[in-house]
Short mmCIF file of the C-alpha atoms (twelve columns), coordinates in Angstrom:
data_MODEL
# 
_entry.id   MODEL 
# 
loop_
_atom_site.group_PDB 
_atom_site.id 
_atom_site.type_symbol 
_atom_site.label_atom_id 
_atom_site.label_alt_id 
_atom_site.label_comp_id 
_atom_site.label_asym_id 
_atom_site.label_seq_id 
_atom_site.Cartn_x 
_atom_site.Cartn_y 
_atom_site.Cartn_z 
_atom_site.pdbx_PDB_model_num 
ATOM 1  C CA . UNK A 1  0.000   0.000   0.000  1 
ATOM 2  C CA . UNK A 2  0.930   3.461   -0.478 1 
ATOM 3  C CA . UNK A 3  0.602   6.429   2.026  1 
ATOM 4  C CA . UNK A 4  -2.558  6.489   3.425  1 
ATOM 5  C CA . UNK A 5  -5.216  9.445   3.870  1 
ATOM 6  C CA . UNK A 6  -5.247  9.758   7.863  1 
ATOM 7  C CA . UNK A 7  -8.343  10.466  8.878  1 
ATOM 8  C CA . UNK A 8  -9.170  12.104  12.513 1 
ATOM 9  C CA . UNK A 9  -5.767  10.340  13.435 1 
ATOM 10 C CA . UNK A 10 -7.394  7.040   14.085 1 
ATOM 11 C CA . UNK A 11 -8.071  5.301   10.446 1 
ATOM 12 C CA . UNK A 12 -7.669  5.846   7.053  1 
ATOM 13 C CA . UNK A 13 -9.735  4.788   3.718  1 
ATOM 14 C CA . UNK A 14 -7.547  4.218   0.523  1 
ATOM 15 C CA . UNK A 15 -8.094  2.365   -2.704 1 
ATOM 16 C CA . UNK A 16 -5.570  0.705   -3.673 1 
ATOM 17 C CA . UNK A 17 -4.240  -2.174  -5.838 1 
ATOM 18 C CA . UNK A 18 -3.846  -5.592  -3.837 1 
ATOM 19 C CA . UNK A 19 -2.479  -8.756  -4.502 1 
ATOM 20 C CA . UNK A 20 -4.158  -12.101 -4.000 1 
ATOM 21 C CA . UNK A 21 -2.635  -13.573 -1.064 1 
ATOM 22 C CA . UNK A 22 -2.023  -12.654 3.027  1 
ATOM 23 C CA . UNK A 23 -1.673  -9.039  4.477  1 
ATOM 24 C CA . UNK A 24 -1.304  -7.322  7.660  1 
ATOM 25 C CA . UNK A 25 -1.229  -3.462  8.893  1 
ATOM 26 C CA . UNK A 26 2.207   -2.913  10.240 1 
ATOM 27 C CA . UNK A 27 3.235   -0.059  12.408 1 
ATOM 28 C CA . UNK A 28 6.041   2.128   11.498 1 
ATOM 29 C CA . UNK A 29 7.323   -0.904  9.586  1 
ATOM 30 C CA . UNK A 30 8.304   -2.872  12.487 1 
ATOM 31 C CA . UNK A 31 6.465   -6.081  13.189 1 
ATOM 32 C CA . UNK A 32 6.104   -5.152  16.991 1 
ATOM 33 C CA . UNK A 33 2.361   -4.209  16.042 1 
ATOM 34 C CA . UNK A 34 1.030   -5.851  13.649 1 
ATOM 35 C CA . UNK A 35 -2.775  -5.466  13.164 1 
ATOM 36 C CA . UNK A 36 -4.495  -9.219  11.560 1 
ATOM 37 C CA . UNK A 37 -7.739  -10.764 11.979 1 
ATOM 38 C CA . UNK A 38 -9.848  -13.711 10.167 1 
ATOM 39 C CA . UNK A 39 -13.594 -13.004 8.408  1 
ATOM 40 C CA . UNK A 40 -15.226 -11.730 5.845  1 
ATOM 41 C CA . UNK A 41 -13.558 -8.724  4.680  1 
ATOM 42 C CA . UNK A 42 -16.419 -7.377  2.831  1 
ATOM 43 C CA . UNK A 43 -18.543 -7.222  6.055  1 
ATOM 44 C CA . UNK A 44 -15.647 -6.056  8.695  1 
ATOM 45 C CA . UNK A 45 -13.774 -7.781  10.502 1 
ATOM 46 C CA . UNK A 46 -12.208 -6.791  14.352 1 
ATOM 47 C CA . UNK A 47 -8.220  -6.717  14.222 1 
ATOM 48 C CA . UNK A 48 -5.784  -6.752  16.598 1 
ATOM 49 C CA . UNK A 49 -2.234  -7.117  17.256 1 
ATOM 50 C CA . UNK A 50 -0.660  -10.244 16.293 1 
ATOM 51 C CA . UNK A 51 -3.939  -11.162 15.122 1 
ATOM 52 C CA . UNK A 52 -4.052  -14.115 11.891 1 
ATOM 53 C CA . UNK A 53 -3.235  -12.709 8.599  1 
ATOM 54 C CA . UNK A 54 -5.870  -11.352 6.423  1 
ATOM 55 C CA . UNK A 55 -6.354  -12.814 3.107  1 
ATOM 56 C CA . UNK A 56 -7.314  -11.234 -0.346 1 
ATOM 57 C CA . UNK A 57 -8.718  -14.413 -2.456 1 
ATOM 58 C CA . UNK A 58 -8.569  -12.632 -5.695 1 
ATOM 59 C CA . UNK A 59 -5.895  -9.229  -7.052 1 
ATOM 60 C CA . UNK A 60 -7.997  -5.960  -7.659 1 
ATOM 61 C CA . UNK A 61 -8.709  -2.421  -7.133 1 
ATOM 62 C CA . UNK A 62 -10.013 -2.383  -3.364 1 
ATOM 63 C CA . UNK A 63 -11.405 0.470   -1.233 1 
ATOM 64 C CA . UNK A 64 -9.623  -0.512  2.593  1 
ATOM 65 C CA . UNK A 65 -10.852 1.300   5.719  1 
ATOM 66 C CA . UNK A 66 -9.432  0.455   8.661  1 
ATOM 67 C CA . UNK A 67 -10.391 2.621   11.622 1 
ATOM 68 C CA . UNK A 68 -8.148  2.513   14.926 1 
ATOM 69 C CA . UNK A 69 -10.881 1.558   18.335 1 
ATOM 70 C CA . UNK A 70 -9.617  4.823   20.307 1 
ATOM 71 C CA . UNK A 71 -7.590  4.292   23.742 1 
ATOM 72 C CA . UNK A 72 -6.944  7.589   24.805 1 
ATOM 73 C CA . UNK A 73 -6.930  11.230  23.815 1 
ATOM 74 C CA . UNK A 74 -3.664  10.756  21.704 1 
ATOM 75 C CA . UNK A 75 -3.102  9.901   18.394 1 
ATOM 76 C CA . UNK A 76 -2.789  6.335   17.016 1 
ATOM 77 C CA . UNK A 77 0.160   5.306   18.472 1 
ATOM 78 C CA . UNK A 78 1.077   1.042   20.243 1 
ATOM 79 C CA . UNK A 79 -2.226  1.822   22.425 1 
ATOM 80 C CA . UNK A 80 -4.261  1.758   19.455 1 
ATOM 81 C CA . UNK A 81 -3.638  -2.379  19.211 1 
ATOM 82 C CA . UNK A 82 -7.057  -3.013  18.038 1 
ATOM 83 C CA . UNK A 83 -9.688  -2.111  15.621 1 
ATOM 84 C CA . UNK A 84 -11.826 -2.778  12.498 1 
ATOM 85 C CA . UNK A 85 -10.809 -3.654  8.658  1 
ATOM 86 C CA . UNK A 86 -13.127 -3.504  5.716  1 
ATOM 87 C CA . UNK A 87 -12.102 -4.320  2.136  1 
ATOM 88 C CA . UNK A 88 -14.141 -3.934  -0.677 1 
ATOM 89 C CA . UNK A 89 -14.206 -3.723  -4.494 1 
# 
């Protein structure tokens, strides 16, 4: 993915090109959070640190929201462990 559009510091919503295959949100490119979860995509699904990785079945165009469940008054930072995904074409 490329830079995302923040949104209120706790999400963001991009579309972007994605391969087929496994993904996970990553924080500042480490692997010491790293958001995954398991469901339908298309119908959210909760994340969470160290959580399974998520799986695009087929390459495409998708719209990806993923929105940060708030912890405090700061910005997303390794508080902000969990949240929701949604993927759609």
């Amino acid at each position: 993915m490329s830079t995302p559009t923040l949104q209120r510091r706790l999400g963001l919503v991009q579309a972007t090109a994605l391969n087929a295959g496994d993904f996970k949100f990553r924080l500042n490119k480490s692997w010491d959070i790293n958001m995954g979860g398991a469901g339908d995509l298309t119908q959210g699904v909760a994340v969470a640190n160290n959580g399974p990785n998520l799986t695009i079945a087929t390459a495409g165009t998708y719209t990806v929201k993923l929105k940060f469940n708030k912890t405090n008054d700061a910005a997303v930072s390794t508080t902000a462990t969990t949240g929701v995904v949604t993927v759609t074409p």
